[in-house]
C-alpha positions, 0 to 999 in steps of 0.5 A: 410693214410691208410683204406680211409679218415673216418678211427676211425670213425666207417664207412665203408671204404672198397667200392666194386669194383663191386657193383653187387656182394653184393648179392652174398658176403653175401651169402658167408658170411653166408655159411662161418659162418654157417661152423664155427658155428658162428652167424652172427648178425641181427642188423650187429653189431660185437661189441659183437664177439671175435677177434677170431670169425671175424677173423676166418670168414673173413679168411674163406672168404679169402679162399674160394674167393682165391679158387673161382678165383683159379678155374676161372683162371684154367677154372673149375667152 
């Protein structure tokens, strides 16, 4: 099955390969939403945010991550 075994179950599925990046993905996430002008929530419940908002933040984040490796492979910081 795919998205791990407690899929539907409403907990998180997506583990990170590298757990010491965790610091800086939320600071991504933030200056990602901050760009879209979206909220991110305090609680970190996105039950209340359109399709669209969570999505256009997590195709941000894709971008910028794509942009980020992009650079590091090419040797550019």
């Amino acid at each position: 099955m795919y998205g791990g075994q407690n899929q539907g179950s409403g907990s998180r599925t997506n583990n990170l390969v590298v757990p010491q990046a965790t610091a800086a993905l939320q600071q991504l996430k933030i200056e990602a939403a901050q760009e879209l002008g979206v909220t991110i929530p305090q609680d970190g419940y996105y039950g209340n945010y359109t399709s669209r908002e969570t999505g256009s933040l997590g195709g941000y984040i894709t971008k910028r991550l794509v942009q980020i490796a992009e650079q590091q492979l090419s040797g550019r910081s």
